[in-house]
Steps between C-alpha positions, in 0.01 A plus 500: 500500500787382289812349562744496208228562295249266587193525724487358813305524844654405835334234594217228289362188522552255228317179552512429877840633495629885669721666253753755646772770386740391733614862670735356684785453234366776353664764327804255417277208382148518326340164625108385511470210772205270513336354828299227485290508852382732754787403702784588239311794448488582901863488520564716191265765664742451816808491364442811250513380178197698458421797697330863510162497619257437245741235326510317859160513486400326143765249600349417804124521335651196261639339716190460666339397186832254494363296830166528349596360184627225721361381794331227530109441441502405870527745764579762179404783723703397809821490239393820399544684840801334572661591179328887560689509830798394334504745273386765721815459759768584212517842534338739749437843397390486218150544478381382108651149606238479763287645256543233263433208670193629619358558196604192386386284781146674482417454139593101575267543772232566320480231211278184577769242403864434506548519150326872497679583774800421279445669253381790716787560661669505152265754376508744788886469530569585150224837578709554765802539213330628248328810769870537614610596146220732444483691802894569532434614147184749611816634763699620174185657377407680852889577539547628155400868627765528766785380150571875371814512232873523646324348868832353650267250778669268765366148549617241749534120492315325221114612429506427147349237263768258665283550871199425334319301254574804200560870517583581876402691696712784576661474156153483341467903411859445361433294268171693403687834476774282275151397242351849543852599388589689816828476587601456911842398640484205778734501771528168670645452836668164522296366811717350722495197624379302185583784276136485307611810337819451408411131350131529392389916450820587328478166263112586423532832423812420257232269372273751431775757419388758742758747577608435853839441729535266801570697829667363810216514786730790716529687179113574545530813739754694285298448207198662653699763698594633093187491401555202262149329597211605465245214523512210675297185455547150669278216559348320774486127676183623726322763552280560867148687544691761587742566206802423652719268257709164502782549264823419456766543746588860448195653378467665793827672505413658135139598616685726777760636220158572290365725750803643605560675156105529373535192247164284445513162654282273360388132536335329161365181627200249392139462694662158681788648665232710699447350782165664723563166797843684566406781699836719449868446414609348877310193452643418156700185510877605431683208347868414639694338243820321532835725608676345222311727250674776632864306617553367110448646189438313158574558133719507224891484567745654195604181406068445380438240783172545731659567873405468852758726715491634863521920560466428876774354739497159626301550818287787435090444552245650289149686577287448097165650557354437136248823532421802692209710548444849367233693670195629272589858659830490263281366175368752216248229354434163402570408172192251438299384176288685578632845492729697790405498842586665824642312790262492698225271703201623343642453129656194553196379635244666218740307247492183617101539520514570119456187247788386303551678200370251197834343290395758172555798715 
């Protein structure tokens, strides 16, 4: 996608070294920050500079080729476990992460010397980006059907091209409708505590110049009660066997508002955010951030400085559960690259049994 005019993906390697949009000082300040080993890379991953699913995911499948790139000849695999476990205790719930290292650890694996594994590792992380790209792409393509002219859709946190290596996910048939010339209105809900929606959706779609307006996250309910929705689409940090979905902290609450007033709900997510070990939604790992993301806010004061301030009194405490789970019961379909699926068991399970679609699809 383009920012300011000029391509760009999320997240690339350059050498041995991670290149990153930095999100965090993002929409104020337009920054690319460069990390040059697995553990720089690790803590970026932790400490959100990056972050959506399949964007967490890429970074984590080079940083892994990071550590491969430079451990040493001796023990090189033993460094390469202890660098996957580093990686893989960042964040929790989201599932491409875990993904990623796999992959990544396997093709190393499999090559008969160090220097193969190297290289390896390089290889199948840079797949790993290059498969991200393509299949959030195939989404637009499978979502473009469900983009009819004047559609006024909600979305919530940030599932665009900014989540993932290019495209998006949910924002994927937006930005096919926009090429296919079909005009659709985004509202964004601001996404409290980090405010993904108010800092990274709204920016995007401004980049993109798709018609849209930044809601607060209460202002959901009235909007839907007027009949001001009528599709929504979100993404997804896991997905279980069973369809039920890992998203971001209240996804669940708009699901319910969905079926409450007959709007589609759907999920657009990528083959490794499915998750077939995770039986349903109860034994998805929640992540519990710190309170302060919801005690202090941060941005840009009226005097153009870049501000910390606390909304909260002195003493209070803070509960910051990062996701929540949406039962498949409250999900039209699957947005996948692939085509549209129900959420259920038996197609989750008959698409993950399905080879990859090839890169020219």
């Amino acid at each position: 996608m383009k920012v300011n005019g000029r391509p760009y993906q999320t997240v690339w390697l350059d050498g041995s070294t991670v290149k990153l949009i930095e999100q965090r000082k993002l929409p104020h300040v337009f920054e690319v920050a460069s990390y040059a080993t697995h553990h720089e890379t690790a803590r970026a991953i932790q400490e959100m500079v990056v972050r959506g699913a399949g964007a967490i995911g890429a970074a984590a499948g080079y940083a892994m080729a990071q550590a491969a790139l430079h451990a040493p000849e001796a023990r090189f695999h033993d460094a390469l476990d202890k660098a996957a476990g580093v990686i893989r205790a960042t964040r929790p719930t989201a599932h491409d992460l875990f993904y990623a290292v796999d992959r990544v650890c396997r093709a190393a694996s499999c090559a008969n010397s160090v220097e193969s594994a190297r290289m390896a590792a390089v290889r199948a992380a840079t797949a790993l980006a290059q498969d991200n790209a393509r299949a959030c792409q195939a989404m637009g393509r499978a979502g473009l059907p469900l983009m009819t002219p004047g559609l006024r859709m909600l979305t919530h946190c940030n599932a665009g091209w900014l989540a993932f290596v290019d495209w998006g996910s949910a924002l994927a048939p937006v930005y096919a409708a926009q090429e296919a010339g079909i005009e659709v209105f985004v509202y964004a809900t601001e996404t409290r505590p980090r405010s993904q929606g108010a800092k990274l959706t709204e920016w995007e779609l401004a980049q993109a110049d798709v018609p849209h307006q930044l809601i607060a996250d209460t202002a959901a309910g009235s909007l839907f009660q007027r009949g001001e929705i009528g599709l929504v689409i979100v993404g997804a940090d896991r997905i279980a066997a069973n369809g039920d979905t890992a998203n971001k902290i209240g996804t669940y609450t708009l699901a319910v508002l969905a079926r409450r007033h007959n709007v589609p709900f759907y999920v657009a997510a990528s083959r490794s955010t499915f998750d077939l070990a995770t039986p349903d939604g109860s034994a998805i790992p929640i992540e519990q951030r710190s309170e302060d993301e919801v005690l202090y806010v941060w941005g840009r004061a009226d005097d153009g400085s870049l501000q910390r301030v606390r909304i909260a009194g002195p003493d209070a405490r803070a509960l910051n559960p990062a996701f929540d789970v949406t039962p498949a019961e409250l999900i039209r379909g699957f947005i996948t690259d692939q085509g549209i699926l129900p959420a259920t068991p038996d197609a989750v399970a008959a698409y993950m049994r399905e080879p990859e679609a090839s890169p020219a699809a």
